[in-house]
C-alpha positions in Angstrom: 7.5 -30.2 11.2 10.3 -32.1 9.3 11.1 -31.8 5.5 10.9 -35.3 4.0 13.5 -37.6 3.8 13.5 -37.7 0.2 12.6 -35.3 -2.7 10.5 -36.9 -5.3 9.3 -33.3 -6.8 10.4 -33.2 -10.2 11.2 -29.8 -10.9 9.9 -28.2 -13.5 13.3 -27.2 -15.6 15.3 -29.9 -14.7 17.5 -28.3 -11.8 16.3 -29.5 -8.1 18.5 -27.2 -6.3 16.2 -24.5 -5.7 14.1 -27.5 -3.9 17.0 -28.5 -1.7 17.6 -24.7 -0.6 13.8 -24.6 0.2 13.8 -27.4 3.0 17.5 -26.2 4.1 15.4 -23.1 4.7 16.2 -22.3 9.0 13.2 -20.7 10.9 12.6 -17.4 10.3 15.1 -17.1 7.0 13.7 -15.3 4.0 13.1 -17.7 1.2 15.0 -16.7 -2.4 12.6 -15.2 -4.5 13.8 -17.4 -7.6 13.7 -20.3 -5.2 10.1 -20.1 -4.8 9.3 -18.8 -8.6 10.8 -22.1 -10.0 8.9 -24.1 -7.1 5.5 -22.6 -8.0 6.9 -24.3 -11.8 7.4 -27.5 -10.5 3.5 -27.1 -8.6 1.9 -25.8 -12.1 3.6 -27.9 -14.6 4.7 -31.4 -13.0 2.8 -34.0 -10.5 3.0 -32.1 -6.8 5.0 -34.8 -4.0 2.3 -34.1 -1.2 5.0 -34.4 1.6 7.1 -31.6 0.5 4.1 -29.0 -0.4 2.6 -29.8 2.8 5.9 -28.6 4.2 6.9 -25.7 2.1 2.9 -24.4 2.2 3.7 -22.4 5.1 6.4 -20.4 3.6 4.3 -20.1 0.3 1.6 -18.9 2.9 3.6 -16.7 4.7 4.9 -14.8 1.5 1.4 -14.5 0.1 0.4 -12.6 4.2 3.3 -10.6 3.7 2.5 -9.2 0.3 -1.3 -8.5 0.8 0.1 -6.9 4.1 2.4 -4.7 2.5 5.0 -5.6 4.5 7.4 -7.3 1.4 6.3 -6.9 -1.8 9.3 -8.7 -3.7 6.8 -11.9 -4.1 4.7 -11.1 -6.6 5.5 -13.1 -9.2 5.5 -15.5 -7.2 2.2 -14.9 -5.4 0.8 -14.4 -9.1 1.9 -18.1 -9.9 1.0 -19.5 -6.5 -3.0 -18.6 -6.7 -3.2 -20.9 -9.8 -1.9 -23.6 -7.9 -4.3 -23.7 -5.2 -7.2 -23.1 -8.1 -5.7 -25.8 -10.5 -4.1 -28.2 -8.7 -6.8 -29.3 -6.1 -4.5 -29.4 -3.5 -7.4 -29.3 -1.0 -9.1 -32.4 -2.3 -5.9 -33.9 -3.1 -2.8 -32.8 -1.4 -4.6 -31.2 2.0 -6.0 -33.2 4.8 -9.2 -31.9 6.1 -7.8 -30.1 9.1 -4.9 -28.6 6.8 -7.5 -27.4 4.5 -9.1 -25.5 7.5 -5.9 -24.4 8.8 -5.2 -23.4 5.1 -8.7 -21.3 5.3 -8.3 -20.3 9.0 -4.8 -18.8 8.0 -6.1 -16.8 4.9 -9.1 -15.3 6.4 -6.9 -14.0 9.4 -4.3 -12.2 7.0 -7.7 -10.3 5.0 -9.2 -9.5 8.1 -6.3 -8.0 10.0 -5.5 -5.9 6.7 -9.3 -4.7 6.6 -9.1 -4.0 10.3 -5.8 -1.9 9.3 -7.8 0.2 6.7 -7.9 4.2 7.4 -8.9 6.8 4.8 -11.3 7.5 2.3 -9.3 9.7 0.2 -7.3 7.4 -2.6 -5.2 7.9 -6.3 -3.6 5.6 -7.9 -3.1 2.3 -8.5 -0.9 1.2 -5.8 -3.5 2.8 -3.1 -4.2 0.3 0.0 -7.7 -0.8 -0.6 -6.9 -2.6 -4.2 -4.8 -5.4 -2.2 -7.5 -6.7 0.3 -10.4 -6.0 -1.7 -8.2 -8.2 -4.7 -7.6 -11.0 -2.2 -11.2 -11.5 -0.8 -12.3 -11.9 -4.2 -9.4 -14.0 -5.2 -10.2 -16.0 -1.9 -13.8 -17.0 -3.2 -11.9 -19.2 -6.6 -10.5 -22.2 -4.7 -12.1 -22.1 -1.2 -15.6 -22.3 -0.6 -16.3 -20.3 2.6 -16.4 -17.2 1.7 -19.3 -16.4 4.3 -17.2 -17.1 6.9 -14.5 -13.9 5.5 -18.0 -12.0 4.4 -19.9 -12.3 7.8 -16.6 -11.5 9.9 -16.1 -8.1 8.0 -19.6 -6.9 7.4 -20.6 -7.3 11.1 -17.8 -4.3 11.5 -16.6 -5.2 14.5 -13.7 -2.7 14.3 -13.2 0.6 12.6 -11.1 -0.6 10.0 -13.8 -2.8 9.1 -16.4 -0.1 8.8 -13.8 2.0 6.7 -13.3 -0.8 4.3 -17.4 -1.3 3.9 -17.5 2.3 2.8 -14.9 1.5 0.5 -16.5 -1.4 -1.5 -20.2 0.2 -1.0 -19.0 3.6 -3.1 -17.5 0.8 -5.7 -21.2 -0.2 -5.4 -23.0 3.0 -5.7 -20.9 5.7 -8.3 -19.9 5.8 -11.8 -16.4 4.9 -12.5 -15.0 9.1 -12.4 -17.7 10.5 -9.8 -16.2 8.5 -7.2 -15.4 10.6 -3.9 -13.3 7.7 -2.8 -10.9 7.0 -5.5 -9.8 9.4 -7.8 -10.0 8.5 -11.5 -8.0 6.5 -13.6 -4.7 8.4 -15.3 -2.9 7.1 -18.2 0.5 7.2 -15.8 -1.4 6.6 -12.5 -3.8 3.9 -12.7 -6.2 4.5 -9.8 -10.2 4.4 -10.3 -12.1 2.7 -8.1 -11.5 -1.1 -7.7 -12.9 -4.0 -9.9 -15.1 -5.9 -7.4 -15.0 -8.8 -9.5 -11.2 -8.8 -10.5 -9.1 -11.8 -9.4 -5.3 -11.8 -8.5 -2.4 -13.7 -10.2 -3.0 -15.8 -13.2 -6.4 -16.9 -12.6 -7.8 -17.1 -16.6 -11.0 -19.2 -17.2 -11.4 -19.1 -13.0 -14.5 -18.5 -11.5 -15.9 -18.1 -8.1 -17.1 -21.6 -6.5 -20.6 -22.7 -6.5 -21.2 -21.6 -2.7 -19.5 -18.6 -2.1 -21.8 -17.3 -5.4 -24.8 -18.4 -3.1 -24.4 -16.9 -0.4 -23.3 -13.8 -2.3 -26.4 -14.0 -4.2 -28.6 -14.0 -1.0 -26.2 -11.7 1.4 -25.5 -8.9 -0.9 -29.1 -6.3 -1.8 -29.7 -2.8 -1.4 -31.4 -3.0 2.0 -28.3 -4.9 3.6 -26.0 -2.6 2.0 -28.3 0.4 3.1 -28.1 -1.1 6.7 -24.0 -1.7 6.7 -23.6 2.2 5.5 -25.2 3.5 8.0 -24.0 1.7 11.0 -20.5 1.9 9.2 -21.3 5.5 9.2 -22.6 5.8 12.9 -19.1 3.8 13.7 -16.5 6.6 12.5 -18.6 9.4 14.2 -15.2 10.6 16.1 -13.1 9.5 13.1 -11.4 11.4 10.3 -13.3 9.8 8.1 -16.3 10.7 9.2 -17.3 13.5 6.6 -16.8 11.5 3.3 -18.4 8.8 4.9 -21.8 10.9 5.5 -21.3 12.5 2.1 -21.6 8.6 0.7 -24.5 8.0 3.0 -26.0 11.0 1.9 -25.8 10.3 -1.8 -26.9 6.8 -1.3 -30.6 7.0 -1.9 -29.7 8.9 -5.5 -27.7 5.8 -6.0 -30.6 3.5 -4.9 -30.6 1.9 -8.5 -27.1 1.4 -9.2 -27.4 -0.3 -5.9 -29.8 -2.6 -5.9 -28.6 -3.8 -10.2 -25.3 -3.8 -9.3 -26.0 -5.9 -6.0 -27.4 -8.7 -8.8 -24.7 -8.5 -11.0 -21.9 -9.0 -8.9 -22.5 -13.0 -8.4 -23.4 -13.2 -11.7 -19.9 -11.5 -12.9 -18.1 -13.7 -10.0 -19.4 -17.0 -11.9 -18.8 -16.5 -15.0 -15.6 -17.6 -16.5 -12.8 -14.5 -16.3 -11.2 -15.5 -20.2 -8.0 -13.7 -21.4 -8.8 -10.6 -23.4 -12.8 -10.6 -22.6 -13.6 -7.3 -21.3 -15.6 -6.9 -18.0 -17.7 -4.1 -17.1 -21.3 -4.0 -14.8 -23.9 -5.3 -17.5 -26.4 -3.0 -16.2 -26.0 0.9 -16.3 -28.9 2.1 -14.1 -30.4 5.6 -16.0 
């Protein structure tokens, strides 16, 4: 694909020449960090020429694979400025064709999944452990595209054992008070760590919600039966894996859990729509006895 002829994006602090080193840009070169920081600006703040997102996107798109991957993690401030773009913007009602939009989609799903497929361990502390990244970018996924059943469906069938790790790692977030978690070791003032926020979005996404149909089918997919079931064929899947002990120890302590369960099964799409302000505390609503 070819840059256009003619830049029209007016950037953001009045310098274009982190635009002009973008489309300069030769296959496979690293993008400047700044470069994109001041381009995610110009997307935020000033009116977006379609032509030249639809052919930086990739990079942008790249970037964002390469961070939830952990294979480069220098983006984050850009990544945190780039997730309000595709919330705010409507680039995929006004900047995206239909097919990009699915390509868009396609793309993102594929960079979740092969990082769930990826997951080994059960055993985490701190706040840079593994799990926080894909479990923070499937819920971040669910604010500005609207298939999240597709992402949802693909993991919980656990078609691979990465995928049955990760199931036991969002079920315990499920099941167990915030310190009695046997996956992730409490939170420490220098540390971080607890287990993760299953309702937490990435970037600077303030006053975002989850859309309309993602909520939906989260509201009908998501009960203590279907999470009893994915346990324990999650559990029957790492039978010859290391992981295999903690993950019987969670199945075992499931049914003492059955009420957390089943409340906090209901008040995840209710915390998923509601409006994520700055400074308003989140925390499950209900606290089973």
């Amino acid at each position: 694909m070819r840059p256009p002829e003619k830049i029209t994006q007016e950037p953001y602090e009045h310098d274009d020449r982190h635009l002009r080193r973008l489309v300069r840009l030769q296959v496979d070169e690293r993008p400047d960090g700044s470069d994109l920081y001041d381009y995610m600006g110009d997307l935020r703040y000033t009116e977006i020429q379609t032509s030249l997102f639809v052919y930086l996107l990739p990079i942008c798109l790249e970037v964002w694979r390469n961070d939830l991957r952990g294979l480069d993690r220098s983006y984050g401030g850009v990544i945190e400025h780039f997730y309000p773009v595709l919330a705010d913007r409507h680039v995929f009602d006004v900047h995206l064709s239909p097919w990009r939009t699915e390509a868009v989609s396609d793309f993102m799903r594929r960079a979740i999944l092969e990082e769930i497929d990826d997951q080994r361990g059960l055993s985490y502390q701190g706040a840079r452990a593994r799990p926080y990244r894909w479990i923070r970018a499937l819920t971040t996924y669910g604010v500005f595209l609207p298939d999240i059943e597709r992402l949802w469906t693909q993991w919980w069938s656990l078609g691979t054992i990465g995928r049955a790790v990760a199931a036991i790692q969002y079920i315990s977030c499920l099941m167990y008070p915030e310190n009695e978690n046997p996956i992730f070791a409490p939170w420490t003032r220098n540390g971080g760590g607890g287990p993760p926020s299953l309702w937490e979005f990435g970037g600077h996404l303030y006053t975002h919600r989850w859309l309309e149909p993602n909520v939906a089918f989260l509201r009908k997919a998501l009960s203590f039966h279907s999470v009893s079931d994915v346990l324990s064929l999650a559990v029957s899947q790492l039978a010859s894996e290391p992981e295999h002990s903690v993950a019987t120890l969670v199945e075992e302590n499931f049914p003492l859990c059955e009420a957390a369960v089943a409340a906090h099964c209901a008040d995840l799409p209710q915390l998923l729509e509601t409006n994520q302000e700055p400074g308003r505390s989140f925390e499950w609503p209900t606290k089973p006895s």
